[in-house]
C-alpha positions as a LaTeX table, in Angstrom:
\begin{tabular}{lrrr}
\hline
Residue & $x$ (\AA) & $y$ (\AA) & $z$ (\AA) \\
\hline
Unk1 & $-35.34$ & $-27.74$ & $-18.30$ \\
Unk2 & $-35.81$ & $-24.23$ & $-17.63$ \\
Unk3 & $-33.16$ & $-21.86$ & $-17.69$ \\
Unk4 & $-31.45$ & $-21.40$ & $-14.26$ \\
Unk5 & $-32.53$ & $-17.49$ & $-13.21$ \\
Unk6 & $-29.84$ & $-14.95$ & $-12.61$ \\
Unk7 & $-29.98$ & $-12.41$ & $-9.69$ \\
Unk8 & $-30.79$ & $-8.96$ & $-10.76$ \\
Unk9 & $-26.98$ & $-7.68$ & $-9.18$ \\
Unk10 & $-28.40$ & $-3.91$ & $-8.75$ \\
Unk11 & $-30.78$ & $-5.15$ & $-6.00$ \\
Unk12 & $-29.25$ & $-6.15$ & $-3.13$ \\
Unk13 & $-32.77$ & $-8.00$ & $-1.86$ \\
Unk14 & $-31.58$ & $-10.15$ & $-4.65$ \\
Unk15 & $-28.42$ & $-11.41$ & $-3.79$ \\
Unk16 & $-27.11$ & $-14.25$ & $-1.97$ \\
Unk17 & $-25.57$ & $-13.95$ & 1.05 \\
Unk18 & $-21.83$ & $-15.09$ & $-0.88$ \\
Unk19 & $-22.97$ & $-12.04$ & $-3.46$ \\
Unk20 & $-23.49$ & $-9.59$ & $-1.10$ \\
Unk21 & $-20.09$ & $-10.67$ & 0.51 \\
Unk22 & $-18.31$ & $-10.66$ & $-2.60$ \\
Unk23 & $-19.22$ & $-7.57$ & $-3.46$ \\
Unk24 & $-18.21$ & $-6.12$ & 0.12 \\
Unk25 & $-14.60$ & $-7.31$ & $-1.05$ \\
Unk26 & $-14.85$ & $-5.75$ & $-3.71$ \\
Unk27 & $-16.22$ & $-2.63$ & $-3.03$ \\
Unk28 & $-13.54$ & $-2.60$ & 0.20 \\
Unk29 & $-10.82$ & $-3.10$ & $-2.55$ \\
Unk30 & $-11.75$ & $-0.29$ & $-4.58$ \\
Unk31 & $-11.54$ & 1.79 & $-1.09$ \\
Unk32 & $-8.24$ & 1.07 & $-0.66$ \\
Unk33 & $-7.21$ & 1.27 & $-4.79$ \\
Unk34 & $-8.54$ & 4.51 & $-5.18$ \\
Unk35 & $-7.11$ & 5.85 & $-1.71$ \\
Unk36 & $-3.67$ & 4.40 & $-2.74$ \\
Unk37 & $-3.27$ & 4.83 & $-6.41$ \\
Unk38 & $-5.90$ & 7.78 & $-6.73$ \\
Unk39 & $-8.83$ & 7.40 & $-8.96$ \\
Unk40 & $-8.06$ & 8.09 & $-12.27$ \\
Unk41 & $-4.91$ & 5.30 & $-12.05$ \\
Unk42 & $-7.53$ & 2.76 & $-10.16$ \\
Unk43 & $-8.14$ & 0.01 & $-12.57$ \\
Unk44 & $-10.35$ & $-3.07$ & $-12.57$ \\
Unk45 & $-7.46$ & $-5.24$ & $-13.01$ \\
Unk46 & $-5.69$ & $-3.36$ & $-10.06$ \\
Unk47 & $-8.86$ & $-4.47$ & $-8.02$ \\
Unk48 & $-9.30$ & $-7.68$ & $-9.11$ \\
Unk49 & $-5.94$ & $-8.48$ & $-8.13$ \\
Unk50 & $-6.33$ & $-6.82$ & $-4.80$ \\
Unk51 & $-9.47$ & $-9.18$ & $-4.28$ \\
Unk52 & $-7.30$ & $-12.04$ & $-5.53$ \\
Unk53 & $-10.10$ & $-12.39$ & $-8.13$ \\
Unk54 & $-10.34$ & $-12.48$ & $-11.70$ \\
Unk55 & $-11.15$ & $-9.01$ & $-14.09$ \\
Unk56 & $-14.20$ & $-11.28$ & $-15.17$ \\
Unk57 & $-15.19$ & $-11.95$ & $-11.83$ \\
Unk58 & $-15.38$ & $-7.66$ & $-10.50$ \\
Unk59 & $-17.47$ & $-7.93$ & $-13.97$ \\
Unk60 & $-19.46$ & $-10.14$ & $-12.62$ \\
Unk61 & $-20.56$ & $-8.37$ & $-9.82$ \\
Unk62 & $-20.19$ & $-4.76$ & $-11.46$ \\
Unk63 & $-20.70$ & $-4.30$ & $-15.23$ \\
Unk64 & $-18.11$ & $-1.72$ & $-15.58$ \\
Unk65 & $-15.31$ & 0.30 & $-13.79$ \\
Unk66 & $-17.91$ & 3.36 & $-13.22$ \\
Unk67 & $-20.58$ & 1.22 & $-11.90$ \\
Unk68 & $-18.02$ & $-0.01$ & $-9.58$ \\
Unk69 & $-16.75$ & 3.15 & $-8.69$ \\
Unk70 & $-20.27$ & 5.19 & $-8.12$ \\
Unk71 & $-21.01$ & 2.23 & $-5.84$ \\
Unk72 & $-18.14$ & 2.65 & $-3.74$ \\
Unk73 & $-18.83$ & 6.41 & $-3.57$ \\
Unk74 & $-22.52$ & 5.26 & $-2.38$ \\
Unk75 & $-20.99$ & 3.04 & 0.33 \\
Unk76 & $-18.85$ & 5.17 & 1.59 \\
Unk77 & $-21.41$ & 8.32 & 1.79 \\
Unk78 & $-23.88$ & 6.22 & 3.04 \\
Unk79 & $-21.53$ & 5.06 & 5.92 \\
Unk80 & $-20.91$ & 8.58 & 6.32 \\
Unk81 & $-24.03$ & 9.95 & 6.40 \\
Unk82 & $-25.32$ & 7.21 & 9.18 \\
Unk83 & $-22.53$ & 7.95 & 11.22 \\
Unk84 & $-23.44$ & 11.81 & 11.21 \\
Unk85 & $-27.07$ & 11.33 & 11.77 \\
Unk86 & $-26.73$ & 8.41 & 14.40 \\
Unk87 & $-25.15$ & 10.88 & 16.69 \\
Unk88 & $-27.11$ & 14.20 & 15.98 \\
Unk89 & $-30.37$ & 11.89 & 17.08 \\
Unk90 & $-28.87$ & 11.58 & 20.13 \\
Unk91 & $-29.19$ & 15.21 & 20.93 \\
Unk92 & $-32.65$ & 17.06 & 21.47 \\
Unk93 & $-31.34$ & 20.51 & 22.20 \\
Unk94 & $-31.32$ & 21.81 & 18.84 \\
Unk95 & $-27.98$ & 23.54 & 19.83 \\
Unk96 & $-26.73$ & 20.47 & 20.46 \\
Unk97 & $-27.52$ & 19.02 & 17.61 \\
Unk98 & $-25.37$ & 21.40 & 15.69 \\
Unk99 & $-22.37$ & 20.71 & 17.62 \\
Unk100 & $-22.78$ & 17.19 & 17.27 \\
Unk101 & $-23.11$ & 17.53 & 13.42 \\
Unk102 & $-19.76$ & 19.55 & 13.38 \\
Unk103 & $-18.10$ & 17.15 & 15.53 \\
Unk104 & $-19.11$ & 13.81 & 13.80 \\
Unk105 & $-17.89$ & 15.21 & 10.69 \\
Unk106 & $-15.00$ & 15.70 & 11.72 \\
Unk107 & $-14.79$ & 12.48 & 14.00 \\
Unk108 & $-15.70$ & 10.47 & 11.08 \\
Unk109 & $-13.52$ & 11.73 & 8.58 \\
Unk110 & $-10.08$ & 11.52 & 11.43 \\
Unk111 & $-11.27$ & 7.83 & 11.55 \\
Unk112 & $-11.54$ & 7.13 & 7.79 \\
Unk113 & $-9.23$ & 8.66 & 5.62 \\
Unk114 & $-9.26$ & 5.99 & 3.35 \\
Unk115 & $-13.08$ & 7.29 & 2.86 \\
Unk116 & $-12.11$ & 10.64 & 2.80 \\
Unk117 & $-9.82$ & 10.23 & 0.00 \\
Unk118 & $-12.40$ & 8.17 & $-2.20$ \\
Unk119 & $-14.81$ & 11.48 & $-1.74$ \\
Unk120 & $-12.45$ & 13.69 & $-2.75$ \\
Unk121 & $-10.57$ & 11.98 & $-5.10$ \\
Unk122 & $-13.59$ & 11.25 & $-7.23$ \\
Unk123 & $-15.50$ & 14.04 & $-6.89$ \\
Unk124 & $-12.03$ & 16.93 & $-7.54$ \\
Unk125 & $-10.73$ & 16.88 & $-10.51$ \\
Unk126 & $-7.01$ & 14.94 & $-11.03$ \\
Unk127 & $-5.05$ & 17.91 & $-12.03$ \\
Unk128 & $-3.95$ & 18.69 & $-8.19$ \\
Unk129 & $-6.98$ & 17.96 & $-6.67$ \\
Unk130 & $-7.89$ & 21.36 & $-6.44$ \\
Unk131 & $-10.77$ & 22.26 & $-8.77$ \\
Unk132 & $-14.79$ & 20.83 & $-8.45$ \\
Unk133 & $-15.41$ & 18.26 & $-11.79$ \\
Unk134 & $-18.88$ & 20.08 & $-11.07$ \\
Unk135 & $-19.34$ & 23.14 & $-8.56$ \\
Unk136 & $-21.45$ & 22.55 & $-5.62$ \\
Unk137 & $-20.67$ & 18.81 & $-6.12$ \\
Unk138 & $-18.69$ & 18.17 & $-3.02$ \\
Unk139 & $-21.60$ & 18.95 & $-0.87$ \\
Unk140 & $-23.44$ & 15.53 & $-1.39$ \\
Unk141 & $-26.16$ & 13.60 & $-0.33$ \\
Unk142 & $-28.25$ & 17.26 & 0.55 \\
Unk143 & $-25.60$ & 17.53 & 3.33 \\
Unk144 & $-26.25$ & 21.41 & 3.45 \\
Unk145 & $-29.94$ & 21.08 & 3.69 \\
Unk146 & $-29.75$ & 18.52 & 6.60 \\
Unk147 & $-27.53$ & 21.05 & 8.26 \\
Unk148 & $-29.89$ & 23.93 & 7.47 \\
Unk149 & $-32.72$ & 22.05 & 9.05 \\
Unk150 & $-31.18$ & 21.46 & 12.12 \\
Unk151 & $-30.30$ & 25.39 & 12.16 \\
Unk152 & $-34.08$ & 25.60 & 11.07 \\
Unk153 & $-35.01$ & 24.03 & 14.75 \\
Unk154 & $-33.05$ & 26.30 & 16.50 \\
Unk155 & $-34.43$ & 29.15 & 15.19 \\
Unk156 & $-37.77$ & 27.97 & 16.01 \\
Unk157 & $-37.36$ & 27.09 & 19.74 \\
Unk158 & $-35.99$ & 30.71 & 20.07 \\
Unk159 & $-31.99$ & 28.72 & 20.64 \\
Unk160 & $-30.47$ & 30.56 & 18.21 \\
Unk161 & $-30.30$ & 33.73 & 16.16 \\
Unk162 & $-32.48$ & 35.17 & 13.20 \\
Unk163 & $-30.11$ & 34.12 & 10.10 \\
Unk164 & $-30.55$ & 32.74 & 6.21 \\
Unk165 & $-30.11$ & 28.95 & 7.17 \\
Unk166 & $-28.58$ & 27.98 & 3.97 \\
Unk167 & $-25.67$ & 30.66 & 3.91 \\
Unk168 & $-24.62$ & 29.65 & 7.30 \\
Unk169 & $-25.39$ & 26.07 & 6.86 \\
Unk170 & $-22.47$ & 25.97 & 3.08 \\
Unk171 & $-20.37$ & 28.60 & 5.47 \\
Unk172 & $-19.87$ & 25.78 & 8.16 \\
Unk173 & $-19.63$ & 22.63 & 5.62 \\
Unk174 & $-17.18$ & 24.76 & 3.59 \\
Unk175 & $-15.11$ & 25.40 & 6.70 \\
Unk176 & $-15.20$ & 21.93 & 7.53 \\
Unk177 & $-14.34$ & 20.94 & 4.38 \\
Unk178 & $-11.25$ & 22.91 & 4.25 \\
Unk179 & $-9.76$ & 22.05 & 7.46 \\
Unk180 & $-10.00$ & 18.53 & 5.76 \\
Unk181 & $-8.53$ & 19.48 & 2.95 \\
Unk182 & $-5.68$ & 20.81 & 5.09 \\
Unk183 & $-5.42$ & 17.91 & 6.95 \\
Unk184 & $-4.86$ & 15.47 & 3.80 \\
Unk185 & $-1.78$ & 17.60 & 2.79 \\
Unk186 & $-0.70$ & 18.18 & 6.36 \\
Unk187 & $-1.50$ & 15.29 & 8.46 \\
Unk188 & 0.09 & 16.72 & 11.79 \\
Unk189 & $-3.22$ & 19.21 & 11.94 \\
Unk190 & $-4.54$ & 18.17 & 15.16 \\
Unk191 & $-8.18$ & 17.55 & 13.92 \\
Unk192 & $-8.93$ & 17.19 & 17.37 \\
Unk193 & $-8.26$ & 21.03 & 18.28 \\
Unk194 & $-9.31$ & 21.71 & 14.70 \\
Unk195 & $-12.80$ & 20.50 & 15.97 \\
Unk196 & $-13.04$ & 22.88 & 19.03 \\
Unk197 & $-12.16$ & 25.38 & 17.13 \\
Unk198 & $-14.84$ & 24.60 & 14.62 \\
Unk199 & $-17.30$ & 24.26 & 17.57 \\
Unk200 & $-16.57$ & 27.62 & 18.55 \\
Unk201 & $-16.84$ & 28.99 & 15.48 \\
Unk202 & $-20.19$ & 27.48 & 14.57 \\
Unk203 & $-22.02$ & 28.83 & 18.51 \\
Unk204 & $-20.28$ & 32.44 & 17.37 \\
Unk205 & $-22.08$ & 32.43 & 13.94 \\
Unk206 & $-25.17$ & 30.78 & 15.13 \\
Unk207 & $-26.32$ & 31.79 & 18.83 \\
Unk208 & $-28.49$ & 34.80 & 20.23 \\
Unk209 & $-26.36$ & 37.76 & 21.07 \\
Unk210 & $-29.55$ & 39.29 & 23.18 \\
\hline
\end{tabular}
């Protein structure tokens, strides 16, 4: 009798449907571990027992704790990402566009804090949460480029002003970013005026002055 084949677990085309759920779980419960507990104190055991699964089982399904973890980063910065681009598509006046990129990050992040804290917690360092583990490493996923390209457009239907499209594209992520930051410690920031202010901002960096 020939040995019964096991899925290859790092494609997803390759699971069943209860893999691919089980894994959600998982994945979920490492969300909510490492938004709770922070990272370096999120265990598999911790997660297994938030599943109300064995260690053996999270095994299973992910061969280690940083396997887990990287995969949770991926899901969450891949939900991130979608939501961001879904509604910049939307717009096709490049100025638009921009404003829509500032305001789904924002939007997104006021919505999922327990995301939020996953990004930051793994990619800051756990001495205060203060320092990059590696410089430049918060800006994921070519998130300035995507931004730099939409300025890019702008440019070249004559919308907005002759600048260097990188610098201004890590100027408005890094603002973004630190009205985030602000927001984790000090969740009374209303990220809702936080945004129009970033919006205005943005246009006073960005648009013809002629």
């Amino acid at each position: 009798m020939a040995p019964r084949r096991t899925a290859d677990r790092t494609d997803p085309e390759a699971l069943t449907f209860t893999e691919r759920a089980r894994r959600q779980q998982i994945v979920e419960c490492t969300i909510d571990s490492i938004a709770t507990r922070g990272y370096p104190a999120t265990s598999l055991s911790a997660i297994a027992e938030e599943a109300g699964i064995s260690k053996a089982a999270v095994l299973y399904h992910f061969s280690s704790k940083d396997n887990l973890t990287q995969a949770t980063l991926a899901h969450v910065l891949e939900r991130f990402g979608a939501y961001v681009s879904e509604r910049v598509a939307r717009e096709s006046d490049p100025r638009a566009a921009v404003v829509a990129y500032v305001r789904a990050m924002i939007g997104y992040q006021k919505a999922n804090r327990r995301h939020v804290r996953v990004i930051t917690e793994m990619l800051l360092d756990d001495r205060g949460g203060t320092r990059l583990k590696n410089p430049g490493s918060h800006d994921t996923g070519g998130r300035w480029q995507a931004l730099a390209e939409l300025l890019a457009e702008g440019q070249k239907a004559g919308r907005l002003r002759a600048f260097d499209t990188r610098t201004v594209a890590l100027a408005i992520g890094g603002a973004i970013d630190g009205v985030i930051a602000h927001w984790l410690v000090h969740p009374d920031l209303d990220l809702d005026a936080a945004a129009d202010d970033l919006e205005r901002f943005t246009l006073n960096a960005i648009e013809r002055r002629d």
